[in-house]
C-alpha positions as CSV (number, residue, x, y, z in Angstrom):
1,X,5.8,-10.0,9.0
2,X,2.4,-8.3,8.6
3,X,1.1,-12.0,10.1
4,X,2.5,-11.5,13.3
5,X,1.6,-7.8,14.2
6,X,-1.9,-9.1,14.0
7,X,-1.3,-12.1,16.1
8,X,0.4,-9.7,18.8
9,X,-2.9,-7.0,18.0
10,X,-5.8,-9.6,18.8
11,X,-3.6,-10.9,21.8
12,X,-3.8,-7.6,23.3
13,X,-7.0,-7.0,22.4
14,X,-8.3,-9.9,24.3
15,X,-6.2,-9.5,27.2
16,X,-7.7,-6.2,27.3
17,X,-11.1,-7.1,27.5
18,X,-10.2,-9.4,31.1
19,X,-8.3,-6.3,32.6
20,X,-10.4,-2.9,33.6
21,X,-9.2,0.4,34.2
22,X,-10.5,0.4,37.7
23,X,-9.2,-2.5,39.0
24,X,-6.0,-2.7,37.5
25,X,-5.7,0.8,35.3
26,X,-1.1,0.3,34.8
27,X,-2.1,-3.2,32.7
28,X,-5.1,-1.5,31.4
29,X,-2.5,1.4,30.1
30,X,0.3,-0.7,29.0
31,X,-1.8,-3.0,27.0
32,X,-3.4,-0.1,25.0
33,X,0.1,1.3,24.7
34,X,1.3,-1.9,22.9
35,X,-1.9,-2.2,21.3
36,X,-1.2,0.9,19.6
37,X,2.3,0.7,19.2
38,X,1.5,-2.8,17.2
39,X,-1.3,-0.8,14.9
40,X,1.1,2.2,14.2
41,X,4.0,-0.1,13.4
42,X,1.9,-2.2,10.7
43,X,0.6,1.3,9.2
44,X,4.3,1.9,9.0
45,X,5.3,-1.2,7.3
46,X,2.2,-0.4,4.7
47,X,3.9,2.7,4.3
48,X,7.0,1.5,3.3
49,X,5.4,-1.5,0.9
50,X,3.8,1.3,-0.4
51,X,6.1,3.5,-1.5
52,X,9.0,0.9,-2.5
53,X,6.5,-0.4,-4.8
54,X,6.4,2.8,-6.5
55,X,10.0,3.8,-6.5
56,X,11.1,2.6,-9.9
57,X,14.6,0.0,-9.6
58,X,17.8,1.3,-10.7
59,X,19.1,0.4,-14.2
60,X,22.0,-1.9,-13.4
61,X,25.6,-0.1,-13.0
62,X,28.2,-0.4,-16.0
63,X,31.5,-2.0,-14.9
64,X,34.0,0.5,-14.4
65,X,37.0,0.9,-16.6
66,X,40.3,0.0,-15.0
67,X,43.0,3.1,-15.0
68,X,46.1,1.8,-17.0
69,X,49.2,0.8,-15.0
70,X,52.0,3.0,-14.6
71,X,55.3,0.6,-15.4
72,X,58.1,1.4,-13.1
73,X,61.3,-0.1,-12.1
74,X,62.7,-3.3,-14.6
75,X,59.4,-4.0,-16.7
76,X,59.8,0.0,-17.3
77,X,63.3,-0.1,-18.3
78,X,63.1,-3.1,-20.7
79,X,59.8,-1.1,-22.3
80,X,61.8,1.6,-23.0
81,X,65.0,-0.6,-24.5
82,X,62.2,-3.0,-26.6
83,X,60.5,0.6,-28.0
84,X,63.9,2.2,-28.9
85,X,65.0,-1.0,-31.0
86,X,61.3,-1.3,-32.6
87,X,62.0,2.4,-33.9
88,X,65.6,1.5,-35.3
């Protein structure tokens, strides 16, 4: 990504040198305009590399343990009849 903000920051660059600010001073201001736009969005990016390089990763998550499920209805019932005659 860094590759082509440098591409687009020469281009302007040299298209600024063929364009003056007394003959033609809106192209003169918008190319400066993205010429600076283009260097403050690569000192951004160098920002960012910068600090997510020192941000340490997260130690993986543990799966999380499932909630037993409630038995209702005709699994319930036949529970309830096995556990009574287990107890006899």
């Amino acid at each position: 990504m860094s590759a082509g903000y440098v591409i687009a920051t020469e281009n302007f660059k040299e298209a600024g040198r063929h364009v003056s600010a007394e003959t033609d001073p809106v192209m003169f201001n918008l190319l400066y305009g993205l010429l600076s736009l283009t260097s403050q969005i690569e000192a951004d990016f160098a920002l960012l590399r910068a600090t997510q390089a020192a941000v340490p990763a997260a130690p993986p998550k543990k799966a999380a343990r499932k909630a037993p499920v409630k038995k209702t209805g005709a699994k319930a019932k036949k529970s309830k009849k096995k556990a009574v005659r287990r107890a006899r």
